[in-house]
N, C-alpha and C positions, 0 to 999 in steps of 0.2 A: 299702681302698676307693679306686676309679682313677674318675674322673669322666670326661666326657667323649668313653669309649672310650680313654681311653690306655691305653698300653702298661705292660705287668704290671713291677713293680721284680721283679729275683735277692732281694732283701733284702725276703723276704714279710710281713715283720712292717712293713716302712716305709709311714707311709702322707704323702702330701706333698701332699696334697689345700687343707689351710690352712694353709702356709708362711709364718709370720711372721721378716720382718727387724727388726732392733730397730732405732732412731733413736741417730744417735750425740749421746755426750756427755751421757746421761740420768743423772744424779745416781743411785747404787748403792738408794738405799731406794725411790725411784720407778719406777726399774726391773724391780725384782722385784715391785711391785705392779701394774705396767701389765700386763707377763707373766704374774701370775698370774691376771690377770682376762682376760686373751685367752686362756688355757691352760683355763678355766671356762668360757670360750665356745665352745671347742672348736679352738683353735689343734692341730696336730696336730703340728709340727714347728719348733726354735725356730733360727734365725740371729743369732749375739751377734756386730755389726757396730760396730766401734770405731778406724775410721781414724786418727783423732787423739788418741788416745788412747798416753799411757806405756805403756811394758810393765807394769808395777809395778799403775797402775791397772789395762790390759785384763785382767789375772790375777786379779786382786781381784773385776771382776764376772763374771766368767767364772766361779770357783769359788763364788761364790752361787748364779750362772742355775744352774750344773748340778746344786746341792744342789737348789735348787727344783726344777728339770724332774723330779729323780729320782724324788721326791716323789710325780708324777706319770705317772711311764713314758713323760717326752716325752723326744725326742733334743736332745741340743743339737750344732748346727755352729757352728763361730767361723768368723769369714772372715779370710783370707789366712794370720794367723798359725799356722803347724803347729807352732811351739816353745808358745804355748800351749793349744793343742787338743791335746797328747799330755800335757801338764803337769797339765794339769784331768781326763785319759783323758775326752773328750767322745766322742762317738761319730761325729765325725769332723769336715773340713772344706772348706770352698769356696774356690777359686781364679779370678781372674780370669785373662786371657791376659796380663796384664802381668807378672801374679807367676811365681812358682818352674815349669818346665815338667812336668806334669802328672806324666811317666816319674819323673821326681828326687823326686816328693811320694812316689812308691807308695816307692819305697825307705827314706825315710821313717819314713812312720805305719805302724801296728801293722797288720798285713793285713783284720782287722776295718772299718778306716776306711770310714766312708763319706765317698767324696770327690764333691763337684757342683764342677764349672766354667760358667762362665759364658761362652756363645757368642751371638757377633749371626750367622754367618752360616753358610750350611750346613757350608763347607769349615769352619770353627771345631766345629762339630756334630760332625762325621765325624771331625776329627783325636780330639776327645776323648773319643768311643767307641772308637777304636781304641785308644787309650793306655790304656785301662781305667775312666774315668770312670764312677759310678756314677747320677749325673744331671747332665742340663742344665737350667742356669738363662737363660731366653733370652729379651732384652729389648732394649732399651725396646718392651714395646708399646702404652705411650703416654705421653705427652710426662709426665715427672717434675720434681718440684723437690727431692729425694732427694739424686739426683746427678746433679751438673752438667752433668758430661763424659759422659755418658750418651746413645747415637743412637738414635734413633728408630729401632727395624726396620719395613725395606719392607712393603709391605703382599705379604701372601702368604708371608713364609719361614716364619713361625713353623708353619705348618701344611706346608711343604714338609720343616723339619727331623722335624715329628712322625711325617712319613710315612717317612722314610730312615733315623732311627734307630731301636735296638731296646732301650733305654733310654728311665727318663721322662722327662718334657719339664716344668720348671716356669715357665708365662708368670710375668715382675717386668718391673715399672714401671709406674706412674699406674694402678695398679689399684686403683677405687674399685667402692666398692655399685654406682653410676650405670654401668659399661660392663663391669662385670665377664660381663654377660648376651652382649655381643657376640664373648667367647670358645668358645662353645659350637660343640661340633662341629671342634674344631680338633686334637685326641686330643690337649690337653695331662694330667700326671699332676694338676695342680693349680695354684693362683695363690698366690706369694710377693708379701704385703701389708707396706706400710711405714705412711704415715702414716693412712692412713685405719683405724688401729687401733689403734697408737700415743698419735696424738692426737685420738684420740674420747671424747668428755667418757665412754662409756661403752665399754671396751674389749670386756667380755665380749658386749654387745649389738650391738656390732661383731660381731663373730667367729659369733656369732651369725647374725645378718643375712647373712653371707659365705657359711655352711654351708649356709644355705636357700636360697640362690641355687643354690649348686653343686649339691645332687643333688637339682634339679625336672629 
């Protein structure tokens, strides 16, 4: 299911429509119960994000989320780490433009991988469809308290990248219930949600609320 009019994924079974990021530094027993209750609500796709995190720890929740997702038939991407996204065989992972260059990850991971990078600007768009990128994660498109360093995109790229590439597009950042409506018509594949699901006294009714939104 592709909301919005985006564009069809190679990978027909992926569906990125409710892309949940996890919150770093979530103690391992809370984590897998906030996850499970946003995977109940219909979370469709999971991102185990653990910046500050040990190797030792990110390993530890990394091979729980993916016992749970499996559970489930969700995928899991870890971010940046590829030593442990091939460790846990998750089903693949995401890269910023600071990390490992796109070419050097596909060498890599297992050909299977599904790899998303994260672009703010077309030319970031374009190089990472050419390198073989499997989706873009393209943001901020709106002001987050997530992450820090994170810029606001211009008004107008996010829908200029959806129309130039041939790959799905998933808007992240400050994406709440309250403006998630003002993405529509933009041909993204779906919205990657952090806190507003996270930390919702109810995550599945979260996840929920998100799905209803998307395909009115």
């Amino acid at each position: 299911m592709k909301i919005y009019g985006g564009k069809r994924s190679l990978f027909l079974n992926l569906d990125m429509t409710l892309y949940l990021v996890t919150e770093e530094s979530v103690p391992i027993d809370s984590l897998l119960k906030v996850v499970e209750q946003a995977i109940k609500g219909g979370v469709t796709i999971v991102q185990l994000r653990e910046k500050s995190s040990l190797g030792k720890v990110f390993y530890e929740k990394a091979k729980a989320v993916k016992e749970l997702l499996d559970s489930y038939n969700v995928p899991l991407i870890i971010n940046d780490r590829i030593d442990i996204a091939i460790a846990v065989n998750a089903a693949g992972v995401h890269i910023g433009q600071s990390d490992l260059p796109l070419a050097v990850v596909k060498k890599i991971v297992p050909k299977s991988f599904i790899i998303g990078v994260s672009a703010g600007t077309l030319e970031e768009a374009r190089n990472a469809e050419r390198n073989g990128a499997t989706y873009l994660g393209v943001g901020s498109v709106f002001p987050t308290g997530t992450k820090e360093d994170a810029e606001l995109l211009p008004h107008g790229v996010l829908e200029e990248i959806t129309k130039t590439v041939t790959i799905p597009v998933v808007a992240i950042g400050g994406i709440a219930i309250e403006n998630v409506d003002t993405l529509q018509h933009t041909g993204i594949a779906g919205v990657a949600v952090v806190s507003a699901i996270m930390k919702a006294d109810s995550p599945s009714l979260a996840a929920k609320s998100f799905l209803e939104k998307l395909k009115k």
